[in-house]
Legacy VTK file of the C-alpha trace (Angstrom):
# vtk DataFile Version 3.0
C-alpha trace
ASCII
DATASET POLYDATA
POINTS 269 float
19.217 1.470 -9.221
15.401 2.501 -8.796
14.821 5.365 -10.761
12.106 7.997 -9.641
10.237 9.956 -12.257
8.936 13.227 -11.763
5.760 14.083 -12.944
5.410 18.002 -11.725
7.069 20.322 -10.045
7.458 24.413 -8.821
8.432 26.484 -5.662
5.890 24.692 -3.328
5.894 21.231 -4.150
6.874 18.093 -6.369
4.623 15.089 -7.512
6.521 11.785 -8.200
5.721 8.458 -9.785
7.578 6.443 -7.289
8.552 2.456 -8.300
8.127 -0.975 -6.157
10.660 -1.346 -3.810
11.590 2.296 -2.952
11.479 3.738 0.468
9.056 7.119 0.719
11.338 8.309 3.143
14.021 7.215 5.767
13.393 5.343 8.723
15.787 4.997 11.922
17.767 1.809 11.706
17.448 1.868 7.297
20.083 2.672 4.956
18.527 2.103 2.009
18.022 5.068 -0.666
14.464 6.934 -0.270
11.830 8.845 -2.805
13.101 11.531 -0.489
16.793 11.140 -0.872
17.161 10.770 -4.444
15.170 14.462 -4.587
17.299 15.869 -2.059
20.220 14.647 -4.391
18.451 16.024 -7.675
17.624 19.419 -6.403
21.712 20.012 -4.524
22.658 19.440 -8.232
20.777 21.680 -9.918
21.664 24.161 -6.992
17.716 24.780 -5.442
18.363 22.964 -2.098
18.722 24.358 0.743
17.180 24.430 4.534
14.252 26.376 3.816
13.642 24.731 0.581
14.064 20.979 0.725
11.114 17.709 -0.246
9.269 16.778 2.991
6.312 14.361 3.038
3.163 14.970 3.063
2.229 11.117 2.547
3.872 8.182 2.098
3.503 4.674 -0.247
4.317 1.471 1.265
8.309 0.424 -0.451
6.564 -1.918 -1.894
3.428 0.272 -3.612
4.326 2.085 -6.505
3.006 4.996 -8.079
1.723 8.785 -7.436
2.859 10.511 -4.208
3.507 14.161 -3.608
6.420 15.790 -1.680
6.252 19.384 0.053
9.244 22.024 -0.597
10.018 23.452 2.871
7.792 23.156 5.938
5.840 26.279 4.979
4.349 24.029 2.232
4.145 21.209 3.962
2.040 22.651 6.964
-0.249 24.119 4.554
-0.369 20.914 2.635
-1.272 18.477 6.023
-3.098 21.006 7.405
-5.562 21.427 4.544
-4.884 17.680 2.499
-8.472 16.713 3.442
-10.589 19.786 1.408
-7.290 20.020 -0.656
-6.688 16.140 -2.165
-10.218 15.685 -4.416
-9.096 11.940 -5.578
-6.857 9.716 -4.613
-7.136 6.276 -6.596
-5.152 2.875 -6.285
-5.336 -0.277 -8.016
-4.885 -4.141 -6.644
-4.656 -7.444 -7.892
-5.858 -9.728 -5.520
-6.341 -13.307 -4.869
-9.853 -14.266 -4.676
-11.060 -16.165 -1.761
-11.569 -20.124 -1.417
-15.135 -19.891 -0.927
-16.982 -17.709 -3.905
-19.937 -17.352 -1.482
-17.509 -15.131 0.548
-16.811 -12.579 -2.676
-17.264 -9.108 -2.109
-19.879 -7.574 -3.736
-19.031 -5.061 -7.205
-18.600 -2.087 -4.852
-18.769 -0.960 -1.067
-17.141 0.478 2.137
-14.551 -2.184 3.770
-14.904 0.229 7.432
-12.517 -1.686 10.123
-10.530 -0.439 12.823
-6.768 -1.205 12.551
-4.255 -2.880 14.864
-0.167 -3.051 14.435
1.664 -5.677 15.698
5.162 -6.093 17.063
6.444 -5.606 13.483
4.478 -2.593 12.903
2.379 -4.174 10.234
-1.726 -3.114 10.114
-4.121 -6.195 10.702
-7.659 -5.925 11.214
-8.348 -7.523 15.089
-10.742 -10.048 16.089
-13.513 -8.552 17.750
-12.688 -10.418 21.440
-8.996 -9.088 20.817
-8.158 -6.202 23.493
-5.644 -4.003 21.253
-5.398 -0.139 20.639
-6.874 0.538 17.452
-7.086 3.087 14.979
-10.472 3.986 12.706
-9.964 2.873 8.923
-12.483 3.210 6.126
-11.647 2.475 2.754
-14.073 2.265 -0.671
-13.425 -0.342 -3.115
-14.972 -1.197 -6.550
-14.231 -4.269 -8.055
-12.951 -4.090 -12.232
-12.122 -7.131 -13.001
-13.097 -11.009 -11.570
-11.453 -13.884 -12.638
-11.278 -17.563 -11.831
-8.151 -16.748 -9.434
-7.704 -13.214 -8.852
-9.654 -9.914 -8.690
-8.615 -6.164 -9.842
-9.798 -3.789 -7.336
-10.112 -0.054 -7.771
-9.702 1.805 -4.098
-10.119 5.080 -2.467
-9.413 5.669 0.984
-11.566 7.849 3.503
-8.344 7.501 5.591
-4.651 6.988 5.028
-3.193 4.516 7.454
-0.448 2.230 6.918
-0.957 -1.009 5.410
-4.684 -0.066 5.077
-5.406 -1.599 1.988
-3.255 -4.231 2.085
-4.707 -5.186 5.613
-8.506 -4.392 4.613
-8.968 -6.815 1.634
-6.469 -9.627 3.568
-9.353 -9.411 6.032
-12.077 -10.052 3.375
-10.200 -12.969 2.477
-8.579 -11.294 -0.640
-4.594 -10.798 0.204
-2.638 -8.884 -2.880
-0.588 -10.846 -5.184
2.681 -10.787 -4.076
2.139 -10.068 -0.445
3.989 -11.687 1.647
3.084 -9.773 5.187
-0.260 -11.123 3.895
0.121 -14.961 3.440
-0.733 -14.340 -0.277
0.087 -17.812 -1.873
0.726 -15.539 -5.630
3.166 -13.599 -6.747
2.500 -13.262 -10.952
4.288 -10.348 -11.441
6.773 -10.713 -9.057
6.622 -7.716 -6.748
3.024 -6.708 -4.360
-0.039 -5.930 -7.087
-1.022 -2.126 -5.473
0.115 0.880 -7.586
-1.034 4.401 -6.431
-2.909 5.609 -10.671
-4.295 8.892 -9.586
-4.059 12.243 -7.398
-6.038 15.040 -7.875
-5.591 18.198 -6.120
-6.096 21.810 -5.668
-2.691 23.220 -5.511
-2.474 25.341 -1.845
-0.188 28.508 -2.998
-2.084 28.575 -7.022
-5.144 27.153 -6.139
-5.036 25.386 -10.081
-6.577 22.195 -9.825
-3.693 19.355 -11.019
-4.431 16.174 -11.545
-1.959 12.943 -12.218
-2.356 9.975 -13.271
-0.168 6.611 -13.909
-1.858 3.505 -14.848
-1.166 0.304 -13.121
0.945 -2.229 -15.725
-1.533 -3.520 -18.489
0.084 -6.837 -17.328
-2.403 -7.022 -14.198
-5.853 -6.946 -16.112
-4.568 -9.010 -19.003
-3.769 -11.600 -15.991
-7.015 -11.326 -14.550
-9.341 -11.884 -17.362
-7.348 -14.718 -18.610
-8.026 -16.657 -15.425
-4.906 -18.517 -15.702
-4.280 -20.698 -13.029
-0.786 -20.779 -12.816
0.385 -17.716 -11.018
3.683 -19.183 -9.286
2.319 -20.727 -6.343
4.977 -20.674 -3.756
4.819 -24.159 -1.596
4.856 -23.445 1.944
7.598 -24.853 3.910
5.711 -27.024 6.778
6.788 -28.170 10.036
6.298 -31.542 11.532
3.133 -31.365 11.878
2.007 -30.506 8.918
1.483 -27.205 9.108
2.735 -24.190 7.372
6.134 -23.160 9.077
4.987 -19.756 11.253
7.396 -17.113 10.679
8.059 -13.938 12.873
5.646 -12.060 11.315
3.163 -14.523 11.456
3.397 -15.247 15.118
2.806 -11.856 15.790
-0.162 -11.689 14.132
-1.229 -15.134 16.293
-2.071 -14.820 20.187
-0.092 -17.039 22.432
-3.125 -19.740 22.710
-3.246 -20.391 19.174
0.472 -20.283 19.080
0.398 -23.371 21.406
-2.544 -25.390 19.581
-0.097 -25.548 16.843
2.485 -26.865 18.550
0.331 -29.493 20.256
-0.831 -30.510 16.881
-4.861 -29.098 17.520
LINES 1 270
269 0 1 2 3 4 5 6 7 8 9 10 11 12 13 14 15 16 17 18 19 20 21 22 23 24 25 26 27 28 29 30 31 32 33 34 35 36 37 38 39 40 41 42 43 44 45 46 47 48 49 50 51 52 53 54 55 56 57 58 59 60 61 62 63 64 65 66 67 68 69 70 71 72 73 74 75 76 77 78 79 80 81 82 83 84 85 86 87 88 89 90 91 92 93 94 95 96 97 98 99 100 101 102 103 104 105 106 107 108 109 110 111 112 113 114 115 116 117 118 119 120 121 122 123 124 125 126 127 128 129 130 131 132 133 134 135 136 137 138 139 140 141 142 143 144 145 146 147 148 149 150 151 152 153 154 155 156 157 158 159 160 161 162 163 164 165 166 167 168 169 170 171 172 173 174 175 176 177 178 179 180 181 182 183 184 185 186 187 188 189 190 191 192 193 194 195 196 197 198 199 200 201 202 203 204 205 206 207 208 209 210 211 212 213 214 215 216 217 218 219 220 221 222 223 224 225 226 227 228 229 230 231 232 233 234 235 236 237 238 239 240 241 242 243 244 245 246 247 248 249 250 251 252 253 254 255 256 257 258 259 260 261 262 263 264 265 266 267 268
């Protein structure tokens, strides 16, 4: 069983470092455990839950992110938390592994804004849309810094000026640099067999104290080690192909294909 460790907590609200392959919270349709459950369960044995008094989010981390999230304790905390998380929340800091693109002459540079409007498709997964691609969108902005290049594979440091889901994950995948391990992604990697994105920091003022807190949980010492040593071997998967030739499209990646380039496949263009 995942275990979840906490980091902080009071009256008002709880910080976590939550591991790859937890839930945040529930979802309609899911019963797998949650961040959110397995506090619910701490806090009715120790005797402090209750309806007034009970971990809500504030923000969430992909299941398959890890690291530092925060939950409020009652909605009274958690209005004042969402209301105020912009002036409240003074860093926020992830790392990423990444797989460097094909062409060097497409790297990103040591540091900049990635500043791309978002799309979901039918599986609810963020993708940044062509420009001639007619979809509702939603504004994303996110800062990256790059740590570590190697011959495969990149460590990013990111902020984000705004917190939408899969915005990482879809912002470098657009830059040609999917995270290792990412599936949703077509990442061809997977070195340390789960996605490479770990939440390390959050900084905050707390709303109720006002004491500044600040947390911080470093990515495994795994991820660098594998990036400077440029190894090569980082457990390719082989893609299944079709026919043709070509990779075998699943679900996911037909929806992230229109219908035209879904029918050039099959006519072998």
């Amino acid at each position: 069983m995942l275990k979840l460790e906490i980091l902080y907590q009071d009256d008002y609200l709880v910080v976590v470092n939550k591991p790859s392959g937890l839930l945040s919270v529930p979802f309609d349709g899911s019963h797998a455990k949650t961040a959110q459950q397995i506090l619910e369960d701490l806090m009715r044995k120790n005797g402090s839950f209750n309806a007034k008094h009970r971990p809500l989010a504030v923000h969430r981390l992909d299941r398959d992110t890890s690291g530092v999230m925060m939950f409020a304790l009652g909605e009274l905390a958690q209005k004042k938390i969402m209301d105020k998380w912009h002036t409240l929340v003074s860093e926020r800091l992830y790392r990423a592994v990444a797989e460097n693109p094909a062409n060097p002459h497409a790297y990103l540079s040591k540091s900049g804004l990635i500043d791309a409007p978002l799309a979901f498709n039918a599986h609810h997964i963020g993708y940044v849309p062509r420009e001639d691609e007619e979809v509702e969108t939603v504004p994303a902005r996110t800062n990256y810094k790059t740590l570590v290049r190697g011959k495969t594979h990149t460590l990013f440091e990111l902020s984000l000026d705004t917190g939408k889901k899969n915005q990482i994950r879809a912002h470098l995948a657009s830059k040609g640099y999917p995270l290792a391990g990412d599936e949703n992604y077509r990442a061809t990697t997977n070195p340390f067999g789960r996605l490479a994105l770990h939440a390390r920091t959050l900084a905050f003022v707390h709303p109720f104290t006002n004491k500044a807190l600040h947390f911080e949980v470093p990515e495994p010492a795994a991820w660098e080690q594998f990036v400077a040593s440029a190894r090569t071997s980082a457990k390719k998967r082989p893609a299944a192909e079709d026919s043709l030739g070509f990779k075998r499209l699943t679900r996911k990646d037909k929806a992230h294909m229109n219908f035209i380039e879904q029918g050039k496949r099959r006519a072998g263009r």
